[in-house]
Biopython code that builds the backbone (N, CA, C, O; Angstrom):
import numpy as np
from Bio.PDB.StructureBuilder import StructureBuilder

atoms = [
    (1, "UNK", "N", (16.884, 24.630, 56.281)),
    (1, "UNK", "CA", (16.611, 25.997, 55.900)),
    (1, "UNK", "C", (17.120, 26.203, 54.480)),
    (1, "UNK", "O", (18.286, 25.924, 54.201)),
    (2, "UNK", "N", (16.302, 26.668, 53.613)),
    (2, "UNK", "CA", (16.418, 26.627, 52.073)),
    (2, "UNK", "C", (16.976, 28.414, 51.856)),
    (2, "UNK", "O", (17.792, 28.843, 51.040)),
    (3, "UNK", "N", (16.278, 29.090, 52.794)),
    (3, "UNK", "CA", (16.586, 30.491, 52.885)),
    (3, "UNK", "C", (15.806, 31.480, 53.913)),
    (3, "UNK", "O", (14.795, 31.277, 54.586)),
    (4, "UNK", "N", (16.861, 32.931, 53.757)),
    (4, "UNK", "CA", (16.376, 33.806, 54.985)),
    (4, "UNK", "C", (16.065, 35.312, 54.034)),
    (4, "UNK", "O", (16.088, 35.607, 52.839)),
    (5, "UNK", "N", (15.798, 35.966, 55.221)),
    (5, "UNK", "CA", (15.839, 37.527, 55.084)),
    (5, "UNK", "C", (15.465, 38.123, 56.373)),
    (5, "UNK", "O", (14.912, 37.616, 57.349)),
    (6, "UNK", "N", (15.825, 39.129, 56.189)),
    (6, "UNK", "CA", (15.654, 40.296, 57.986)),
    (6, "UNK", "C", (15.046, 41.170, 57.261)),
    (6, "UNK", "O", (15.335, 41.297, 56.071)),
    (7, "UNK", "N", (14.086, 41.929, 57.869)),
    (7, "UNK", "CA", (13.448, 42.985, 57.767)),
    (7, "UNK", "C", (12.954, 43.626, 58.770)),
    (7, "UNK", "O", (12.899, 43.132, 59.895)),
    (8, "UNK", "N", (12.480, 44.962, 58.441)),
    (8, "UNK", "CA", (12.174, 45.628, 60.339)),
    (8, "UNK", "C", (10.879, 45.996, 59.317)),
    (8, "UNK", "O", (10.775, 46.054, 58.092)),
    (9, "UNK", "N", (9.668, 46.281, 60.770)),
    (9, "UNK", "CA", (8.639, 47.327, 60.367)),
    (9, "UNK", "C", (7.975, 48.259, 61.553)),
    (9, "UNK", "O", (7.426, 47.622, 62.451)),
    (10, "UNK", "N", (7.966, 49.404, 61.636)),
    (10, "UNK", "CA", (8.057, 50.745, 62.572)),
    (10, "UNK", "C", (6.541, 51.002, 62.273)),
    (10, "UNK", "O", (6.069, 51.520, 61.261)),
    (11, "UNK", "N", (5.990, 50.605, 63.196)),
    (11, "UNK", "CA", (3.906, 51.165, 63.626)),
    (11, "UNK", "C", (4.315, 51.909, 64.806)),
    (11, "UNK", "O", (5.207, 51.471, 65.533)),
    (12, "UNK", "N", (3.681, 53.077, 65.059)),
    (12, "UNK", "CA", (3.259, 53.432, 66.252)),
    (12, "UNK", "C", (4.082, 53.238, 67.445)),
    (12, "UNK", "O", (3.792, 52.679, 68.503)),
    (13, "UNK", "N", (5.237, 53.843, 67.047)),
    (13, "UNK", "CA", (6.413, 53.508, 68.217)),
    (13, "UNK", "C", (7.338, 52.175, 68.567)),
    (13, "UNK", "O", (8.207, 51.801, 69.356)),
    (14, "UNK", "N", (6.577, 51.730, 67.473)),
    (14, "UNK", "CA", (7.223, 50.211, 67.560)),
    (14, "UNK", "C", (7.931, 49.548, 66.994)),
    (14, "UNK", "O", (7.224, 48.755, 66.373)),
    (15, "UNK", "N", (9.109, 49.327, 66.772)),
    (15, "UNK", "CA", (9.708, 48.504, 66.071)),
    (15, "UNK", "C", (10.147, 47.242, 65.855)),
    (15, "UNK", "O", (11.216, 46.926, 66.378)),
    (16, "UNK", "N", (9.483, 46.348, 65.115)),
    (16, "UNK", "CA", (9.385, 44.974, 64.986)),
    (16, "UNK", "C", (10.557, 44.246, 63.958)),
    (16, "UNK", "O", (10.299, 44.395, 62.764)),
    (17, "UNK", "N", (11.425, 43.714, 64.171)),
    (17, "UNK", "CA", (12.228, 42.824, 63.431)),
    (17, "UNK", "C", (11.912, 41.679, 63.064)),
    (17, "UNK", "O", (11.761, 40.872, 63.981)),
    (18, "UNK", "N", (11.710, 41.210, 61.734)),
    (18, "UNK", "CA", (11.227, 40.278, 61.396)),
    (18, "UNK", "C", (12.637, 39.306, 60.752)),
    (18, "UNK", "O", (13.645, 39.700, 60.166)),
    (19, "UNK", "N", (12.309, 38.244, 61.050)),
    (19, "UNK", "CA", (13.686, 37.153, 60.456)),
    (19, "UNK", "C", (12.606, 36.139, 59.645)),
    (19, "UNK", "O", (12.276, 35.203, 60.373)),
    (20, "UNK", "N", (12.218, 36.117, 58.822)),
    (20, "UNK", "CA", (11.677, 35.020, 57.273)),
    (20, "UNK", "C", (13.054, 34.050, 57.236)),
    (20, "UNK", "O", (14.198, 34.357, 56.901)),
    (21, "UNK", "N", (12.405, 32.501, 57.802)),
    (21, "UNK", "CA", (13.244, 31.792, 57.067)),
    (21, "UNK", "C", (12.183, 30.146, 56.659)),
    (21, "UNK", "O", (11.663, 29.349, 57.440)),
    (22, "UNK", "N", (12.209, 30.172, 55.045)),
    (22, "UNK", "CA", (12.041, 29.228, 54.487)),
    (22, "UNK", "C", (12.353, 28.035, 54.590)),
    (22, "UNK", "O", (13.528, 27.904, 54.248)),
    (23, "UNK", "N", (11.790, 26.867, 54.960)),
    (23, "UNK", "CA", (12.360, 25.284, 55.511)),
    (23, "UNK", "C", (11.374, 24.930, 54.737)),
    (23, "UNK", "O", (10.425, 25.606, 54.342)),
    (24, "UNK", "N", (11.761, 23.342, 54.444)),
    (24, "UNK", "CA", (11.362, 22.290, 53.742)),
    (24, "UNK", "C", (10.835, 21.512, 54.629)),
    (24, "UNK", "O", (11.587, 20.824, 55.319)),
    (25, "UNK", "N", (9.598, 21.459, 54.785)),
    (25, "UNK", "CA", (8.772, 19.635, 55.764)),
    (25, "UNK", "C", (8.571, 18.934, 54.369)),
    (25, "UNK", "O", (8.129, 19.316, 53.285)),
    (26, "UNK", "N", (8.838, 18.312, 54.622)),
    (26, "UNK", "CA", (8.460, 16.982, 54.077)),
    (26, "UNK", "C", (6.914, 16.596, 54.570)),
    (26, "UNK", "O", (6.851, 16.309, 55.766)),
    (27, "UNK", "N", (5.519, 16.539, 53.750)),
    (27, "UNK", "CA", (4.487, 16.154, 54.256)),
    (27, "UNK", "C", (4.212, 16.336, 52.700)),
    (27, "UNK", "O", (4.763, 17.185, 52.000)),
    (28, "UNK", "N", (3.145, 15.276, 52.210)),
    (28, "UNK", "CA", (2.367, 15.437, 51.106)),
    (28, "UNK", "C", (2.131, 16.750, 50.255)),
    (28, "UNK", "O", (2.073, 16.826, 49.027)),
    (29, "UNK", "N", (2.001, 17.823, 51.236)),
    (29, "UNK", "CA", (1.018, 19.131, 50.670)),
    (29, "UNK", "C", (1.160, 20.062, 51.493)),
    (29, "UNK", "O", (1.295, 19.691, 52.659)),
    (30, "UNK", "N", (1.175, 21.064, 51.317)),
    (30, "UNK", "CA", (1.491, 22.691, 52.188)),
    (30, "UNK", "C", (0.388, 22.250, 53.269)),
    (30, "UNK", "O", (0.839, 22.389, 54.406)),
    (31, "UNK", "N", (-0.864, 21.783, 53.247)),
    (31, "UNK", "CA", (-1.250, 21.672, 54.251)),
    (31, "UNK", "C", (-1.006, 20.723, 55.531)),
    (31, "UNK", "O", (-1.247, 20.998, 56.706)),
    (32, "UNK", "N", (-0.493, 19.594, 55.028)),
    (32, "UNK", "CA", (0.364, 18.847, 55.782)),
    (32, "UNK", "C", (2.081, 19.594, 56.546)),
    (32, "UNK", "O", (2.577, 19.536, 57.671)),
    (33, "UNK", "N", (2.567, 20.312, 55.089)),
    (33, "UNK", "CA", (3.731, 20.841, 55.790)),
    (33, "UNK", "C", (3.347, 21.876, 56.655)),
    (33, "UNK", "O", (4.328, 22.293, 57.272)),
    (34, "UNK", "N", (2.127, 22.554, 56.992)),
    (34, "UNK", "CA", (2.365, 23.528, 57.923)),
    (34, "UNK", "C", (2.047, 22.956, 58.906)),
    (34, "UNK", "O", (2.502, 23.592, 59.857)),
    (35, "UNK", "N", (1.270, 21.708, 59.388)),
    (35, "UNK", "CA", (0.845, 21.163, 60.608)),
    (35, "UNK", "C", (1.956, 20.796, 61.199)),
    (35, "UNK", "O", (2.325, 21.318, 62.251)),
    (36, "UNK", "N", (2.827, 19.561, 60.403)),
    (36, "UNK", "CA", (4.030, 18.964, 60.835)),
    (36, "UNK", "C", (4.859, 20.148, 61.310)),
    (36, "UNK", "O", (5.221, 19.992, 62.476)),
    (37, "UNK", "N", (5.299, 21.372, 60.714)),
    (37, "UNK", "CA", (6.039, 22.085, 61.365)),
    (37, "UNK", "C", (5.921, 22.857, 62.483)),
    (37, "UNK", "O", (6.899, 23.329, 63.062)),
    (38, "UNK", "N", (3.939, 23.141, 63.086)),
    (38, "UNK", "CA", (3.543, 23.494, 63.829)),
    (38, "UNK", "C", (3.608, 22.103, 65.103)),
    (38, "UNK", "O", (3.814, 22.296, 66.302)),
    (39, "UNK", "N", (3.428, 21.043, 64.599)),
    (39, "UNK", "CA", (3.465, 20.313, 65.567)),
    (39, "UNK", "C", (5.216, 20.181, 66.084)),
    (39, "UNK", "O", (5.583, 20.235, 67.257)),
    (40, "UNK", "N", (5.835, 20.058, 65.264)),
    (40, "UNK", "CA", (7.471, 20.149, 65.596)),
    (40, "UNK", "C", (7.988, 21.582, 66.728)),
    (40, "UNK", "O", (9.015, 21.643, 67.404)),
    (41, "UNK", "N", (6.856, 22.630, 66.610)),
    (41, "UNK", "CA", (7.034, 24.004, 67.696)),
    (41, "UNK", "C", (6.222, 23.535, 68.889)),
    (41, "UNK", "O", (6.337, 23.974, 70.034)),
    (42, "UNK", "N", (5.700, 22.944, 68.634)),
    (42, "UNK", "CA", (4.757, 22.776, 70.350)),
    (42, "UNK", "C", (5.142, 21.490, 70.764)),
    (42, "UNK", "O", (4.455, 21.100, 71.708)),
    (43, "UNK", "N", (6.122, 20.580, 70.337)),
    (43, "UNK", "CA", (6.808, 19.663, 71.187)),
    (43, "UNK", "C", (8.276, 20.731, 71.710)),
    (43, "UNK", "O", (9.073, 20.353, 72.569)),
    (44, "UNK", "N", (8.325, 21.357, 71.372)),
    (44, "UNK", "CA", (9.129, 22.478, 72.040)),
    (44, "UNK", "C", (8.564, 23.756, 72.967)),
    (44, "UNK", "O", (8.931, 24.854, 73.386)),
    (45, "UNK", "N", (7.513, 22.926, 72.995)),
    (45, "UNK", "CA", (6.921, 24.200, 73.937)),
    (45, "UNK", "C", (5.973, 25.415, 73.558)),
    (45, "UNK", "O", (5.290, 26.009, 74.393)),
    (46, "UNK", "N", (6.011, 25.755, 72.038)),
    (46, "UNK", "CA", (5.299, 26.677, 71.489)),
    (46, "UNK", "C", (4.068, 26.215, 71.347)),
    (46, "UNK", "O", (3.790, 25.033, 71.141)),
    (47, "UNK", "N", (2.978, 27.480, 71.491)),
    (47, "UNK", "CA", (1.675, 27.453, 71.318)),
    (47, "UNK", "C", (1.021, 27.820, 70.513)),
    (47, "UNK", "O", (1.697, 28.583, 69.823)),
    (48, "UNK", "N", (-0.166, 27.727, 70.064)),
    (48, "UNK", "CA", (-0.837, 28.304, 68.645)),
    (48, "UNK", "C", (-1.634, 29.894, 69.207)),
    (48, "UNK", "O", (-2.401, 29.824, 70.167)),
    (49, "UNK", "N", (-1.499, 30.615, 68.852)),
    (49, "UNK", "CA", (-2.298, 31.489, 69.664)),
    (49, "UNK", "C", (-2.944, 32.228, 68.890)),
    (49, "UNK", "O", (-3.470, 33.187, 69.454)),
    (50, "UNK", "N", (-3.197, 32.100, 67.178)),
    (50, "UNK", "CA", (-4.306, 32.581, 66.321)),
    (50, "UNK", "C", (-3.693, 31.453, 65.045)),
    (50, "UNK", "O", (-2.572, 30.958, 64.922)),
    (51, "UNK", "N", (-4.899, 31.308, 64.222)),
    (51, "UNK", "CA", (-4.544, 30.816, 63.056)),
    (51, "UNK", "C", (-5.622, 30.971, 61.919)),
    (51, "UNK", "O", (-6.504, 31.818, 62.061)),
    (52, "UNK", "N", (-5.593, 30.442, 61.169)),
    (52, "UNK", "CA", (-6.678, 30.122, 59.939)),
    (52, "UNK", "C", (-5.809, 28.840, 58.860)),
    (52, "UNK", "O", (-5.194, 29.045, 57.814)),
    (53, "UNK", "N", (-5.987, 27.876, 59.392)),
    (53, "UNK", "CA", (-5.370, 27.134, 59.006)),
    (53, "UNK", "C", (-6.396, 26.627, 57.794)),
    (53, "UNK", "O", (-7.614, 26.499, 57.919)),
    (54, "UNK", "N", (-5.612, 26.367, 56.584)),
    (54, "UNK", "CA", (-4.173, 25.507, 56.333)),
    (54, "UNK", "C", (-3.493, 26.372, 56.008)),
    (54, "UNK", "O", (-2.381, 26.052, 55.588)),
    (55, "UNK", "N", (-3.859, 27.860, 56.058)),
    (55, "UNK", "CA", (-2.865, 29.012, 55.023)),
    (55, "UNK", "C", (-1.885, 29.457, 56.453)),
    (55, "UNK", "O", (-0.711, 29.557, 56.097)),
    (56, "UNK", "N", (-2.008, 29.659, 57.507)),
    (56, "UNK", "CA", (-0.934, 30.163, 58.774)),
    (56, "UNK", "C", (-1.570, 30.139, 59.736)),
    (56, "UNK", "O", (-2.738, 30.404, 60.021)),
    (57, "UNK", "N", (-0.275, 29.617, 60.509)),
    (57, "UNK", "CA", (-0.900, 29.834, 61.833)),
    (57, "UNK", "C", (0.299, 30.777, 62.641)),
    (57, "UNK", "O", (1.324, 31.261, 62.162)),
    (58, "UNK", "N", (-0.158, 30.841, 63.870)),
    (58, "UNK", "CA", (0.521, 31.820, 64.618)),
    (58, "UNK", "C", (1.118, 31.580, 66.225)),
    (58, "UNK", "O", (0.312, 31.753, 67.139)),
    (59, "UNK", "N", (2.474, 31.198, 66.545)),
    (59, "UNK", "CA", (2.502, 30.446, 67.701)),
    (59, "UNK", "C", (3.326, 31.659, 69.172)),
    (59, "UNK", "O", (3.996, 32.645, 68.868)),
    (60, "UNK", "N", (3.147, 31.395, 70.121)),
    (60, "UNK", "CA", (4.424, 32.096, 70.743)),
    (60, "UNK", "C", (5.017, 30.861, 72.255)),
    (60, "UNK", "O", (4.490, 29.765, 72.443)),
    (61, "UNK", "N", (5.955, 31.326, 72.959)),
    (61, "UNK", "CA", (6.348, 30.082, 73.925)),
    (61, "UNK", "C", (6.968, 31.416, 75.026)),
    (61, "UNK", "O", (7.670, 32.424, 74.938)),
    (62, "UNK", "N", (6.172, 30.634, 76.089)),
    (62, "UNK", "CA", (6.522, 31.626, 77.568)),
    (62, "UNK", "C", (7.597, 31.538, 77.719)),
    (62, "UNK", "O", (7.775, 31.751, 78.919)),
    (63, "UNK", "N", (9.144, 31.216, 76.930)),
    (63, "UNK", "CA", (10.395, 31.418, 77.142)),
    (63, "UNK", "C", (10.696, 32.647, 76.555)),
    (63, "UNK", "O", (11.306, 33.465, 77.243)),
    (64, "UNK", "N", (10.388, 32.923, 75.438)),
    (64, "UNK", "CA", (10.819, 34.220, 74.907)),
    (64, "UNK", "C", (10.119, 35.284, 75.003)),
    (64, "UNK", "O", (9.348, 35.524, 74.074)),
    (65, "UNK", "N", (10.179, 36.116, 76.025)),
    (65, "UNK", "CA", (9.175, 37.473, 75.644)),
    (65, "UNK", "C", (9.556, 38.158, 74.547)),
    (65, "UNK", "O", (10.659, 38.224, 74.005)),
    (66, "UNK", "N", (8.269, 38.786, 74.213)),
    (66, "UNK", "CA", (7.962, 39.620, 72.746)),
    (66, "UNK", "C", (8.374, 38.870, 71.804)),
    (66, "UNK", "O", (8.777, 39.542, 70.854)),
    (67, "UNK", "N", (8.479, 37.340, 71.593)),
    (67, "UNK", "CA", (8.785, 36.649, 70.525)),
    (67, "UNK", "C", (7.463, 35.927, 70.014)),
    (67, "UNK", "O", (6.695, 35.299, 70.744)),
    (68, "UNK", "N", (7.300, 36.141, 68.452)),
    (68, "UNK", "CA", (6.253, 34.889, 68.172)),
    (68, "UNK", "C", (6.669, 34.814, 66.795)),
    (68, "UNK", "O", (7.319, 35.620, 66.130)),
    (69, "UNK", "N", (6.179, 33.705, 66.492)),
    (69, "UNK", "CA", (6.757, 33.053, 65.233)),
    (69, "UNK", "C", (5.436, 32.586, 64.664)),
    (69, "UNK", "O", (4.763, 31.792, 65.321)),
    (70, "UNK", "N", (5.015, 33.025, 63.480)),
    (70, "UNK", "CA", (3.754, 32.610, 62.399)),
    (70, "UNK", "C", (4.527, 31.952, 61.117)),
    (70, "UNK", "O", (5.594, 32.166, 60.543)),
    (71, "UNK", "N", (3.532, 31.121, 60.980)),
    (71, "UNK", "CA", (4.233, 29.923, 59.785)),
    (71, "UNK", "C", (3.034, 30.207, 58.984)),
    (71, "UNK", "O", (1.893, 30.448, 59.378)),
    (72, "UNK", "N", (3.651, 30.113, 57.393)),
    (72, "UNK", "CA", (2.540, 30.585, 56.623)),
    (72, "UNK", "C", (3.003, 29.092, 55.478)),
    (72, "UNK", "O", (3.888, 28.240, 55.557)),
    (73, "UNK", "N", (1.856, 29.367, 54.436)),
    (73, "UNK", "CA", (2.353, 28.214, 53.201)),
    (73, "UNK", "C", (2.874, 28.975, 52.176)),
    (73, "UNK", "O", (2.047, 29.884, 52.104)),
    (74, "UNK", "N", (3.735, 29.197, 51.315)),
    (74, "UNK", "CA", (3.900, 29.838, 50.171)),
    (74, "UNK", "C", (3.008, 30.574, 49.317)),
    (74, "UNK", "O", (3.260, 31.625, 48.727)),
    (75, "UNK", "N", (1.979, 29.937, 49.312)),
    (75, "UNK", "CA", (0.955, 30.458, 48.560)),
    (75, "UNK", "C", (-0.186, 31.360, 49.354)),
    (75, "UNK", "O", (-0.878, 32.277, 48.912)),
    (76, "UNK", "N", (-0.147, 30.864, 50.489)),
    (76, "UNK", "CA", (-0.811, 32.147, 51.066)),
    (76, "UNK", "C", (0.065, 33.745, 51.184)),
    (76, "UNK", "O", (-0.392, 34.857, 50.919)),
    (77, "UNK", "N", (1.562, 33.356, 51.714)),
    (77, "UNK", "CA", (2.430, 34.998, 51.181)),
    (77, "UNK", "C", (2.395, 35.347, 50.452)),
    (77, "UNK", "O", (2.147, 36.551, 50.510)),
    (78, "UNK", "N", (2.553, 34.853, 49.260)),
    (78, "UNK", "CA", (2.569, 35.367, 47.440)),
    (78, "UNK", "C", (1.355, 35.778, 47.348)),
    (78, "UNK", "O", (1.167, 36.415, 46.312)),
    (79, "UNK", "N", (0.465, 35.675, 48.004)),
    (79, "UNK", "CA", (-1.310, 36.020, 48.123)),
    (79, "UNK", "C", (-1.626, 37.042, 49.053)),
    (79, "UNK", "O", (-2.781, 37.456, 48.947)),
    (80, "UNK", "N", (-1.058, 37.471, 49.773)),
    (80, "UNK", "CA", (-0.809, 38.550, 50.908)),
    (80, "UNK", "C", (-0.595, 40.070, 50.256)),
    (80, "UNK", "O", (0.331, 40.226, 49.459)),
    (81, "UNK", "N", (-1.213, 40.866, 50.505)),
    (81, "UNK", "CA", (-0.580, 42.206, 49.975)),
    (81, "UNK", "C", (0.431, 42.647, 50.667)),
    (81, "UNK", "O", (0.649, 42.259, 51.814)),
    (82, "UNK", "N", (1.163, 43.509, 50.046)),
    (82, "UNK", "CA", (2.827, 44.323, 51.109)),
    (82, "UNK", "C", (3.657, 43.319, 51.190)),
    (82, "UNK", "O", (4.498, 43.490, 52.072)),
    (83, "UNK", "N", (3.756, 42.283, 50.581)),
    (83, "UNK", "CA", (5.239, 41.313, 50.747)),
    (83, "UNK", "C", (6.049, 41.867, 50.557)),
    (83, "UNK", "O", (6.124, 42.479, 49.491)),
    (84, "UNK", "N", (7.136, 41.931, 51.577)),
    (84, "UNK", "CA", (8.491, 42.504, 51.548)),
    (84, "UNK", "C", (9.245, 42.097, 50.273)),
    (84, "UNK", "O", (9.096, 40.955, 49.837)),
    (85, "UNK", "N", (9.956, 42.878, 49.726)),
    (85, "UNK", "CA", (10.653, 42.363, 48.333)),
    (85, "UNK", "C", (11.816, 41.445, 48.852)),
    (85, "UNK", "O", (12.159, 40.526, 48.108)),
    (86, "UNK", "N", (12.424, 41.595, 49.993)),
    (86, "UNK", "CA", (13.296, 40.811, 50.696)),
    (86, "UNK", "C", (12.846, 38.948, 51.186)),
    (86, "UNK", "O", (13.527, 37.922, 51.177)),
    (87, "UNK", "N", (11.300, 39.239, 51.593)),
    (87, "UNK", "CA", (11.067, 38.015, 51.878)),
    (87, "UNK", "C", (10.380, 37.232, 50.519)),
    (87, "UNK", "O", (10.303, 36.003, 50.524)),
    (88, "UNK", "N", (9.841, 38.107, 49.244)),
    (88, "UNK", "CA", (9.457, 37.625, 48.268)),
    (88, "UNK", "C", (11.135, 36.921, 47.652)),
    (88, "UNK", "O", (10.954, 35.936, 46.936)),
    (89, "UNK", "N", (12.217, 37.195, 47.791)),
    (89, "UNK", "CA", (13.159, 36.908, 47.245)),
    (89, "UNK", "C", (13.663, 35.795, 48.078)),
    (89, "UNK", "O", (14.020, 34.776, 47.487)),
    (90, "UNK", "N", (13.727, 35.837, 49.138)),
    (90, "UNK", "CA", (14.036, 34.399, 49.793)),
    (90, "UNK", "C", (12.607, 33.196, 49.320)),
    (90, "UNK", "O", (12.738, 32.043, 48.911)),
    (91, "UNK", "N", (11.660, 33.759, 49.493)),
    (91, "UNK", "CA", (11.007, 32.777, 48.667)),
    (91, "UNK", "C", (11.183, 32.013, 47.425)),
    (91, "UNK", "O", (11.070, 30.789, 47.371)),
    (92, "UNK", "N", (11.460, 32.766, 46.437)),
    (92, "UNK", "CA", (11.774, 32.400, 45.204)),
    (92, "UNK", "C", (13.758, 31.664, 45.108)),
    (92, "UNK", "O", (14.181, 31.178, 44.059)),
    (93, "UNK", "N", (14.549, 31.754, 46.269)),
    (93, "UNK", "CA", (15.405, 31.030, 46.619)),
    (93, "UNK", "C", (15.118, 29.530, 46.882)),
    (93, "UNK", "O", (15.625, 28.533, 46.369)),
    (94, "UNK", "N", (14.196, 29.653, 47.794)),
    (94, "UNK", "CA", (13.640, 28.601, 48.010)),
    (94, "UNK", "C", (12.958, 27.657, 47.252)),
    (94, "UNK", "O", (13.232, 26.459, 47.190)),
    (95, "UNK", "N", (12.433, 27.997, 46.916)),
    (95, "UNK", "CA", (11.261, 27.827, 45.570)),
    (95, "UNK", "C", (12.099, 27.274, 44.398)),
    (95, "UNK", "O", (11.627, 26.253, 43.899)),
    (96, "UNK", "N", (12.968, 27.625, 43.986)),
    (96, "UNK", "CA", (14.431, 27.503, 43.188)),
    (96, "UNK", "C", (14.748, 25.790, 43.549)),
    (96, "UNK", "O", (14.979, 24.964, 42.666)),
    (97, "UNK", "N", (14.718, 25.575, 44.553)),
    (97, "UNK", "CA", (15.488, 24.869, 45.309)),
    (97, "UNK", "C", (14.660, 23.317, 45.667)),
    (97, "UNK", "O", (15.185, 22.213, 45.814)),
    (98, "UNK", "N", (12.913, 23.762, 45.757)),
    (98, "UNK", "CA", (11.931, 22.445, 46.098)),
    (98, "UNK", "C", (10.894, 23.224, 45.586)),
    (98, "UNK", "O", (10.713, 24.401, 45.273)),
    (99, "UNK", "N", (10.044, 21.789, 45.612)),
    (99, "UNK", "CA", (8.799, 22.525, 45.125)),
    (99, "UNK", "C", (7.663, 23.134, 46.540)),
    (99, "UNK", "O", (7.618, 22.607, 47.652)),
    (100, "UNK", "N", (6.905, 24.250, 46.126)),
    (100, "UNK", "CA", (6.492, 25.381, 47.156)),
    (100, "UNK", "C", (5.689, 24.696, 47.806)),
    (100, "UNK", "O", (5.567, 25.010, 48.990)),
    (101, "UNK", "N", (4.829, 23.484, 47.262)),
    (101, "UNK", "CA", (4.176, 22.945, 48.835)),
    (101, "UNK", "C", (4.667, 22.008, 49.814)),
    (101, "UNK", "O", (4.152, 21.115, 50.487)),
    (102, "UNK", "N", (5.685, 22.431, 49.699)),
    (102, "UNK", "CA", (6.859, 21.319, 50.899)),
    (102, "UNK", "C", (7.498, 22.409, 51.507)),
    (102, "UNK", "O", (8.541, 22.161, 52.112)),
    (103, "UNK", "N", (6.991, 23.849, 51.465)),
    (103, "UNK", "CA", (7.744, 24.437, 51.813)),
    (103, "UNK", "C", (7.373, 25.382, 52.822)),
    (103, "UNK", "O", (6.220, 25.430, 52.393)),
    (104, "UNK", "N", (7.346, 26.114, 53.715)),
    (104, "UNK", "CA", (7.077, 26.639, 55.422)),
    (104, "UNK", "C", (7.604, 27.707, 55.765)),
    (104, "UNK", "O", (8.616, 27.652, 56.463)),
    (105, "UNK", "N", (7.065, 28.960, 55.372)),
    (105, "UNK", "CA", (7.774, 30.634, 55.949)),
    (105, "UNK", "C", (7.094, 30.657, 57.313)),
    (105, "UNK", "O", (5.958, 30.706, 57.782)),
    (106, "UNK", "N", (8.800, 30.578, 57.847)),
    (106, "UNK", "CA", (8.028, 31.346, 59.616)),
    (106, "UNK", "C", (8.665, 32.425, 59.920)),
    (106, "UNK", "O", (9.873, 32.406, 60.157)),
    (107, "UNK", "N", (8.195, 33.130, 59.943)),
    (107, "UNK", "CA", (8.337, 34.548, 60.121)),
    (107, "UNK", "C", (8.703, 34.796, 62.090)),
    (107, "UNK", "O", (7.789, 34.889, 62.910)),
    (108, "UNK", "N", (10.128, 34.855, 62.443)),
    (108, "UNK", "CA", (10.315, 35.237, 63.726)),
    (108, "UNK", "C", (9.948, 36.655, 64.319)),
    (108, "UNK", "O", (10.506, 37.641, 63.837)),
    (109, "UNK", "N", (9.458, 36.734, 64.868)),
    (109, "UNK", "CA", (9.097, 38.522, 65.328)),
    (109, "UNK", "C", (9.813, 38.591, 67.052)),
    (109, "UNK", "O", (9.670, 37.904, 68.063)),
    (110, "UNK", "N", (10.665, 39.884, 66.668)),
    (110, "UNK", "CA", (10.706, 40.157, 68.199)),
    (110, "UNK", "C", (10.428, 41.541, 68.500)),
    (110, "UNK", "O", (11.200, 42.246, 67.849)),
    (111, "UNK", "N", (9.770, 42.112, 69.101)),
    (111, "UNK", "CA", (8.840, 43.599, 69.095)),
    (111, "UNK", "C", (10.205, 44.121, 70.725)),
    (111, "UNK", "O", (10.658, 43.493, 71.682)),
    (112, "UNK", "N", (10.349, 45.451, 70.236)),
    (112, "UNK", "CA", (11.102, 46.168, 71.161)),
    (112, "UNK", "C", (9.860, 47.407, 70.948)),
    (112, "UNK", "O", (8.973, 47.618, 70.121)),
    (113, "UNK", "N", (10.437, 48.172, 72.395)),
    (113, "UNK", "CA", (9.809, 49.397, 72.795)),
    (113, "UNK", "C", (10.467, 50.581, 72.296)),
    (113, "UNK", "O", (10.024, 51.696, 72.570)),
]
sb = StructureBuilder()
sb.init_structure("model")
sb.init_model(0)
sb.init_chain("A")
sb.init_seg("    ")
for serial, (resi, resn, name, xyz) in enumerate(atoms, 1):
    if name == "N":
        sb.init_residue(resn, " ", resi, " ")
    sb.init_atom(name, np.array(xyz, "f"), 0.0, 1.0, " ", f" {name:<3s}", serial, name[0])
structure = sb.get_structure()
């Protein structure tokens, strides 16, 4: 883990906590690092349950309710509108640190009522 950030976001009664933390795979190319790290969640049990790959995918695992975790590539967040200034800054920690296509935002979500 190269870096983090917490953030919440409040829709419609809902409040979602988000935990962004930046890791390094090692694979040729952001598109390699997001597979390897997706494949590293579903030997643990996690599943893909939307994606558009090579830019993110989106997993969750019948152990954690209301938990899912989406892995994005760097360049698809920085390409995203509404980036949190919190998770744009752990990025650029990161980023600091390796170069951005070795690098893997998974965004933890846990949704309360």
């Amino acid at each position: 883990m190269l870096a983090e950030a917490t953030t919440e976001e409040y829709w419609d009664g809902l409040t979602t906590v988000i935990e962004t933390i930046v890791v390094k795979v090692d694979a040729g190319n952001a598109e390699g690092a997001l597979e390897k790290a997706g494949d590293l969640l579903v030997d643990r049990n996690w599943s893909a349950v939307a994606q558009r790959f090579p830019a993110w995918v989106q997993m969750e695992s019948g152990k954690w309710e209301k938990t899912q975790i989406s892995l994005s590539s760097v360049k698809f967040v920085l390409e995203s509108s509404g980036v949190d200034p919190e998770k744009k800054k752990a990025i650029a920690e990161a980023t600091a640190q390796a170069r951005p296509e070795t690098l893997v935002v998974l965004d933890v979500y846990r949704k309360s009522e």
